[in-house]
C-alpha positions in Angstrom: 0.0 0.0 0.0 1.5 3.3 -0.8 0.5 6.7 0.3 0.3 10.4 -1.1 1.5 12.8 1.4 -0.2 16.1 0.5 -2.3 18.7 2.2 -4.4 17.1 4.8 -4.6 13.1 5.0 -2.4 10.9 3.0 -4.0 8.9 0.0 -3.7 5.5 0.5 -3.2 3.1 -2.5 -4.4 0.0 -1.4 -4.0 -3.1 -3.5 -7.9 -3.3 -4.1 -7.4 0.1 -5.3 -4.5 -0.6 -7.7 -6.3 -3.9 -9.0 -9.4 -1.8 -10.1 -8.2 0.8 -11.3 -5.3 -1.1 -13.4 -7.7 -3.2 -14.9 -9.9 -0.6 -15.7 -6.6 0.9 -17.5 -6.1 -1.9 -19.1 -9.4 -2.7 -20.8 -9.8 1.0 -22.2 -6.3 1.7 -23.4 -5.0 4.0 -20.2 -1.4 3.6 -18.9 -0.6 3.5 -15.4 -0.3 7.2 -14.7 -3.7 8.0 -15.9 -5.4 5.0 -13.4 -3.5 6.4 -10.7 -4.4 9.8 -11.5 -8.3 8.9 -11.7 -8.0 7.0 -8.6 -6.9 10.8 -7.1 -9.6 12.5 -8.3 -12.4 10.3 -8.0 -11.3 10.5 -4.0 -11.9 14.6 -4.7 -8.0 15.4 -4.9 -7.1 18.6 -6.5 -6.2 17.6 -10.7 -2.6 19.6 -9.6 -2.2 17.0 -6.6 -3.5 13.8 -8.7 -1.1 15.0 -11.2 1.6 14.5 -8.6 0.3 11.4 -7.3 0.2 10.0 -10.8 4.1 10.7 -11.3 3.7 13.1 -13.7 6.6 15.8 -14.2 6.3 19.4 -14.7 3.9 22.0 -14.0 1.5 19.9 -11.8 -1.7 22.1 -12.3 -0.7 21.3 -16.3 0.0 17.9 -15.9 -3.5 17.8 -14.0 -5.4 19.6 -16.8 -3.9 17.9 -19.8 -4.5 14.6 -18.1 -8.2 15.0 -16.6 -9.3 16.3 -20.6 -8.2 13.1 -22.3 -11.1 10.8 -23.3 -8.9 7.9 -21.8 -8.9 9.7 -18.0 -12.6 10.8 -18.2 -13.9 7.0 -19.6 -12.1 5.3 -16.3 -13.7 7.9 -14.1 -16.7 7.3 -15.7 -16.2 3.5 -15.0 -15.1 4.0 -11.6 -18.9 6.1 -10.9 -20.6 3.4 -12.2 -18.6 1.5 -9.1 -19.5 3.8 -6.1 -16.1 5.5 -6.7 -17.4 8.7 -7.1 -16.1 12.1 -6.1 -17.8 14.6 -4.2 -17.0 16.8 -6.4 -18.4 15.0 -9.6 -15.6 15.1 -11.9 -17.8 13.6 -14.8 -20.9 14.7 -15.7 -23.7 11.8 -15.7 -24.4 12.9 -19.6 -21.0 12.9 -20.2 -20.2 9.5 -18.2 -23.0 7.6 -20.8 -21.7 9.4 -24.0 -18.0 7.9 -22.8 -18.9 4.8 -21.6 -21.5 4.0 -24.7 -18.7 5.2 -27.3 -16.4 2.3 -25.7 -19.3 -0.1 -25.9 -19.0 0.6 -29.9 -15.3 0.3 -29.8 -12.9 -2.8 -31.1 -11.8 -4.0 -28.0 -14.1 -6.8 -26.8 -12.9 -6.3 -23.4 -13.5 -3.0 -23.6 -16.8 -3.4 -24.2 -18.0 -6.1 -22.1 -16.3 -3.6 -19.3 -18.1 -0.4 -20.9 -21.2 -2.3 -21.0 -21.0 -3.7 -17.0 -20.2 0.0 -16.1 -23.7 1.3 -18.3 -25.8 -1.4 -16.8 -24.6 -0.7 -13.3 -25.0 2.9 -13.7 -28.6 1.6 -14.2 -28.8 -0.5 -11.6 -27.4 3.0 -9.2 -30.3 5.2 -10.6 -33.1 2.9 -10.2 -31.8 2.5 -6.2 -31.2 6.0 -5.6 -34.9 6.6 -7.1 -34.0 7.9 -10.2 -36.0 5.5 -11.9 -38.9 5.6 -9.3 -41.1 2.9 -10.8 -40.4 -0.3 -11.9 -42.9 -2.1 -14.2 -41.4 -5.8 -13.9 -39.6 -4.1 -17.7 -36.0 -2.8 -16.3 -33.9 -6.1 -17.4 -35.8 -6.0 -20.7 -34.8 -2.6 -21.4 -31.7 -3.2 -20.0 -31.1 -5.9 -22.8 -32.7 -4.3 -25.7 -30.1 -1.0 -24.8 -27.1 -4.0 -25.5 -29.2 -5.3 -28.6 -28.8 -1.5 -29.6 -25.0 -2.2 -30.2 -22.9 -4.4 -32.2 -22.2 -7.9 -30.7 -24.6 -6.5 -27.8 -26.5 -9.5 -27.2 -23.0 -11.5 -26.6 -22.1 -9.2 -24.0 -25.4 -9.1 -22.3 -25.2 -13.3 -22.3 -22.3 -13.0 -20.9 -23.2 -10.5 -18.3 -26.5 -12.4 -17.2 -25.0 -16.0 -17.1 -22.2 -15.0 -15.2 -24.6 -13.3 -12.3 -25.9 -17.3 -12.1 -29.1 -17.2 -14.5 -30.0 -19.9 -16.8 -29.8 -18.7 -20.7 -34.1 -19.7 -21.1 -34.8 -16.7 -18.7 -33.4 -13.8 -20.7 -35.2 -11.5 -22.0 -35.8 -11.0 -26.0 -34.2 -14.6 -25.8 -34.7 -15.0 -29.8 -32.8 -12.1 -30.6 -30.1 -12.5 -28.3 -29.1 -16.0 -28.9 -29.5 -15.3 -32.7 -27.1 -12.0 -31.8 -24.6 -14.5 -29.9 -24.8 -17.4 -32.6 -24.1 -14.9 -35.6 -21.2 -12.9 -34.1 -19.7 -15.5 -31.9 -20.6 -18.7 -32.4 -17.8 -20.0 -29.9 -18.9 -18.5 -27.4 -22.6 -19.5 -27.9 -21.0 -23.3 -28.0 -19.4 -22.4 -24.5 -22.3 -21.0 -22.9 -24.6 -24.0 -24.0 -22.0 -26.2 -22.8 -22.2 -24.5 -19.0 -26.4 -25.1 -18.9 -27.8 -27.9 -17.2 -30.0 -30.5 -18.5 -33.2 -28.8 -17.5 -32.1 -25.6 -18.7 -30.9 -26.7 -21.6 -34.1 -28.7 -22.5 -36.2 -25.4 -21.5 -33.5 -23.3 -23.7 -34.8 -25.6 -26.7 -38.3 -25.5 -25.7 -38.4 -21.6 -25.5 -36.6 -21.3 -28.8 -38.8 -24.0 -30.5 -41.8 -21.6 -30.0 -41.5 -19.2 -32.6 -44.6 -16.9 -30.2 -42.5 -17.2 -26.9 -41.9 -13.4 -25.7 -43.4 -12.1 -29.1 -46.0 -9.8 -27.5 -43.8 -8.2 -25.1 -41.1 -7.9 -27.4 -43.1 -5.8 -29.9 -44.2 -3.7 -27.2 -41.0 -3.0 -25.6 -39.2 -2.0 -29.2 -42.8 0.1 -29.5 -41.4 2.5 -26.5 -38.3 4.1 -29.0 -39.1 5.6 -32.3 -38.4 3.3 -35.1 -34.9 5.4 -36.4 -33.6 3.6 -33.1 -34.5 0.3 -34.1 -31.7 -2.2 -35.1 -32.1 -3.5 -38.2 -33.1 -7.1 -37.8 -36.3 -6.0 -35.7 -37.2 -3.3 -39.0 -36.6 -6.3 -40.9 -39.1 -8.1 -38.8 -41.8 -5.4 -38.6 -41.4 -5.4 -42.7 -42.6 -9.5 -42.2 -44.7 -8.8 -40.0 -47.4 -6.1 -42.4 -46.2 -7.8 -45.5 -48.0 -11.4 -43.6 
């Protein structure tokens, strides 16, 4: 554990901290410097003393400036929100936290994604227990799963995401469109994640996917809440079917 003598109390930099906020570095291209000096001001440190925290040299109030305005800095803060490790101060706007976080969801990096995506739906998960999202029609995990169905190889990450908090694959919602998601873009994985299901679940997997009408009315209804310009294109696709019929 290392510490940051500055005005009033040292920072500590406990191993929990330096595993977080390393891997968080890792997953959206940041170097060491930069985690350290987003772990300084997410505790509400001045930029000038996470700038000397971090190890940077020079000018520290223009090391803290130059650092705190790159895209790289202000995406791990806005990861480290969507963990509780949240300034005071709020360095990152909540606006400006989605827009960051959702551009890394679009990126390359597949780690960076699943990571961007985590950080979204926990962000989520904050609001609706703060009472930002005061009711709750039974529809949050839906929504929560069409927002990852919104972005390329979404569905992936959000299998990923609910099968490794414990749920069986035949309870996720829009289960047609997400296993069709997984199966198209990574059909490894979708081996993988069949392999990890249990006999019942995998016999209630089949069963639910066999049904061409399971989820169908609530699926329609739930794309029905954003205006069709925000619609991926398989579900304008099925719309199309669907008046043509």
């Amino acid at each position: 554990m290392e510490a940051e003598k500055q005005d009033g109390p040292a920072l500590e930099w406990s191993d929990k901290d330096r595993n977080f906020w390393l891997s968080a570095a890792a997953d959206v291209g940041a170097d060491e410097r930069q985690a350290r000096f987003a772990f300084g001001v997410s505790t509400g440190m001045s930029k000038a003393a996470s700038a000397r925290f971090a190890g940077y040299e020079g000018d520290a109030n223009q090391a803290g400036y130059r650092a705190y305005n790159t895209n790289r800095v202000k995406s791990l803060l806005a990861i480290g929100q969507s963990h509780g490790r949240r300034s005071p101060d709020e360095p990152v706007s909540d606006v400006e936290a989605e827009r960051l976080l959702s551009q890394l969801a679009r990126g390359n990096d597949p780690n960076a994604r699943v990571r961007a995506l985590e950080a979204l739906e926990k962000r989520r998960e904050r609001r609706q227990q703060e009472g930002i999202y005061p009711t709750d029609d039974g529809f949050l995990q839906w929504r929560v799963a069409r927002d990852f169905l919104r972005i390329p190889h979404g569905g992936t990450a959000f299998t990923i995401l609910h099968t490794g908090q414990g749920h069986g694959m035949a309870a996720m919602p829009f289960l047609r469109e997400i296993v069709r998601s997984v199966q198209t873009d990574w059909p490894e994985v979708w081996t993988r994640l069949k392999g990890q299901e249990s006999a019942s679940g995998l016999e209630q997997l089949e069963h639910h996917l066999a049904d061409s009408s399971w989820q169908q009315d609530t699926c329609v209804q739930l794309w029905k809440e954003l205006d069709p310009s925000h619609w991926p294109e398989h579900v304008k696709h099925a719309k199309q079917q669907m008046e043509a019929a």
